[in-house]
N, C-alpha and C positions, 0 to 999 in steps of 0.2 A: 468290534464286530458291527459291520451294519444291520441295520435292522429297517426291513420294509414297510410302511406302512401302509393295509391295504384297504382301511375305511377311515375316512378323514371326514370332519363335520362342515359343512356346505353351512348350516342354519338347524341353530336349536328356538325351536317356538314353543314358548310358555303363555298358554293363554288367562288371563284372570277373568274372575267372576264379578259384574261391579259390585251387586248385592253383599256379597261376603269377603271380599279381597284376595279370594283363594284360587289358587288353581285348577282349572278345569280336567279332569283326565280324561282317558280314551272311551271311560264306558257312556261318558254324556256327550262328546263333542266329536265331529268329524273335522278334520285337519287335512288337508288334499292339497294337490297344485293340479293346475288347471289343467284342465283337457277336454276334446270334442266331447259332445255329448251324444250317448249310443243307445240301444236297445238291447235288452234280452233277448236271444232269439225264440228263447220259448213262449214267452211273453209280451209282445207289440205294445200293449200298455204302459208296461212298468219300466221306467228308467232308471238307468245305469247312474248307480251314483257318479255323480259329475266330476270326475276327478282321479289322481292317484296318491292312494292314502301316503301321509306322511307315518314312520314307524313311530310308534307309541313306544314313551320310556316312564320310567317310576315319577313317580310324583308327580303326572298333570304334564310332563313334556312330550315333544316331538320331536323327530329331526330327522332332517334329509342328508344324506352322505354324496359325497362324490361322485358323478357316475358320468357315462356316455350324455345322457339324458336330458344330463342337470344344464339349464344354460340361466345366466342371468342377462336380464332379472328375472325372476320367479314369479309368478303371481300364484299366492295363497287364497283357497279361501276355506273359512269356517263357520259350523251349521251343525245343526243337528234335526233327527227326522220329525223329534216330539214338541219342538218350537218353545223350549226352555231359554234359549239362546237369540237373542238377533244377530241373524249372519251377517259377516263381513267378509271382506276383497281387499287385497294389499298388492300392492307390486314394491316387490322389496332385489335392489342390487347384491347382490352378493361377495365375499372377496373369493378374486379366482382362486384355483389350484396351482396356479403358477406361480401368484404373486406369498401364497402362504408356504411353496418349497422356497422359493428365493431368501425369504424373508432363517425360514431353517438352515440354508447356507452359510448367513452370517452369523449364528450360532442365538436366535432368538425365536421365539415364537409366535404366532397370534394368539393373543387371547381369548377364551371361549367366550366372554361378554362381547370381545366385536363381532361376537357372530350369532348372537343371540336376540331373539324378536320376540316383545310381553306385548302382544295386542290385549285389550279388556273390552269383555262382550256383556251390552247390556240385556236384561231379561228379556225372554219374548211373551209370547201372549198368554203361552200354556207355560212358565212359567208356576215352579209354587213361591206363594205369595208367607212370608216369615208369618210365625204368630204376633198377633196383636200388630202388627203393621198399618201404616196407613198407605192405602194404596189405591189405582183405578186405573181399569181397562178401559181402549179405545179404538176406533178407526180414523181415520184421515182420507177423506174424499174431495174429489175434483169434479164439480155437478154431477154428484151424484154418484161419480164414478173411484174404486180406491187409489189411494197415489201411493205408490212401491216405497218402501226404502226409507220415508221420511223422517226427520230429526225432531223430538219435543224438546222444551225447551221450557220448563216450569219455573217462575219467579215468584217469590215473597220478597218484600221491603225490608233492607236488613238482613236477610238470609240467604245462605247457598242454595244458586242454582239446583235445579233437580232435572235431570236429562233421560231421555228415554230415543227406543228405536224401534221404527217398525220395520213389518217384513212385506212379505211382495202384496199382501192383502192390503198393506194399508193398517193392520192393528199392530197394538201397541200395550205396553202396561207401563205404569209409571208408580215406582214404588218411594215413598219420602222415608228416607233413613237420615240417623243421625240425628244431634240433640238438636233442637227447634224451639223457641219462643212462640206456642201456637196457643190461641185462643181457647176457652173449654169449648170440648168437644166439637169443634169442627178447624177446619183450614180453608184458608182462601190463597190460591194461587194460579197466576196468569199464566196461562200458558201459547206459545207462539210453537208456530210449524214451519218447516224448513224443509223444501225437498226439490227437487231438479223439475222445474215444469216440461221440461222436454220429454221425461220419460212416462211413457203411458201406462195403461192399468197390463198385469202380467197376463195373456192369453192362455199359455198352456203352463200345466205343471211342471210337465218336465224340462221347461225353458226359464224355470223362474229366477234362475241366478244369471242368466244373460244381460239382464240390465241393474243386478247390482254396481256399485258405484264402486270404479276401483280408486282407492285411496295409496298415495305413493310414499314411500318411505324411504327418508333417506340412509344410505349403508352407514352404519356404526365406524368413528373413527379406532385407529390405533393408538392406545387404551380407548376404551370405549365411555365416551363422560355421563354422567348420569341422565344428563337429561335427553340424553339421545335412546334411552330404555325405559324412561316414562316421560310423556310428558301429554300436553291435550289431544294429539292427534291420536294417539294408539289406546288414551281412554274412549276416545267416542266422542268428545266436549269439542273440537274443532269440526265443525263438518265436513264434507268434502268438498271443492271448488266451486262447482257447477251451481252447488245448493244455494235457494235464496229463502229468503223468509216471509211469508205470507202476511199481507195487510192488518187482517185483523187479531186483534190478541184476544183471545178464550177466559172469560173467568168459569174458574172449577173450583164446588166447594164440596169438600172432603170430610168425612168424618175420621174424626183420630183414631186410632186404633182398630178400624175394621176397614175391608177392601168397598169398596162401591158397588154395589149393586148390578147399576146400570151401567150400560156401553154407551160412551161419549161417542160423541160423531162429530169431530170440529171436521171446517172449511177448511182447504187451503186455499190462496188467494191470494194468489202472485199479482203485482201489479202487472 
């Protein structure tokens, strides 16, 4: 008997949390593919969430199915309203509906890891911060002015990097997880910023994802190899092209086990 099928998976995206390694679900995270940005008509202020939601599945997934609609590449992005998350932008190829019946002809499949996308989103600013963490909020300004999007880039001598993201403000949180060789009671760590000097401070709210930085991703081969489902780019640790890294390097000293108090305000400072 044949048998039709009449929803086929385009792209399953599973997003991770850096902080805890877990899955984000639909009640923290918005997951959309791109589209114009509109108004409520009853409300000229308030903008239309920017996008068309991807369908939320159990455990922190998404996925887009087949449709008129669907073309690749897709471009993805992900955000949330409460700024728990620092949003990202992907432009991700997809495999056609052609090539995945062709492939059913000769009596094999695709498998659902080549069609599966684990971006990993660092905290944002309103982020909650773990107990007993050591942690600290920030902005990033360009004379004075915030600079969208940019990458921190936290180093200790001896120790893993510590990475953080900001959003169109310019803030940031940078939270140190994992075991450390850290001094009593405090931490010293360098920190360098990384951001596109071409893009300016964000003018309106409802524009603020226009110059997020789309990050491109390469399609999953058939089998899908591992490191094409993790690897630095889809953690955050690679930046995007454009991005360079500012002259001067930040020392920030931290107390261990509580958040900072005060908001940093590093330079950027592109040559």
């Amino acid at each position: 008997m044949n048998v039709t099928i009449l929803h086929r998976l385009a792209l399953g995206v599973e997003p991770f949390d850096t902080l805890t390694g877990r899955r984000i679900g639909s009640a923290e995270l918005i997951v959309e593919r791109e589209k114009d940005y509109g108004r409520r008509p009853l409300d000229p202020y308030e903008p239309v969430p920017p996008g068309l939601p991807l369908e939320p599945s159990l455990g922190g997934r998404f996925r887009l199915r087949y449709g008129p609609q669907v073309v690749s590449p897709v471009r993805i992005r992900l955000w949330d309203r409460r700024r728990r998350f620092a949003p990202r932008r992907f432009e991700i190829p997809l495999w056609t509906l052609k090539e995945i019946t062709d492939l059913e002809r000769t009596g094999t499949d695709l498998p659902v890891f080549s069609r599966v996308f684990r971006p990993w989103l660092m905290p944002g600013v309103a982020a909650p911060i773990p107990p007993a963490a050591t942690a600290a909020r920030g902005r990033i300004v360009r004379a004075g002015r915030p600079v969208p999007w940019a990458r921190i880039v936290a180093s200790e001598a001896g120790q893993p990097d510590v990475h953080a993201s900001a959003d169109e403000r310019g803030e940031f949180l940078l939270v140190v997880a994992g075991p450390r060789r850290i001094a009593v009671g405090r931490l010293d760590l360098d920190l360098v910023v990384l951001a596109d000097p071409a893009i300016g401070p964000v003018a309106e709210a409802a524009h603020r994802f226009d110059s997020l930085p789309l990050e491109k991703v390469a399609r999953s081969s058939n089998p899908a190899a591992n490191a094409e489902l993790d690897n630095p780019l889809l953690r955050g640790i690679r930046p995007p092209a454009t991005f360079v890294a500012g002259q001067t390097v930040h020392r920030v000293r931290l107390a261990v086990g509580r958040p900072a108090p005060e908001i940093n305000t590093l330079e950027f400072d592109p040559q």
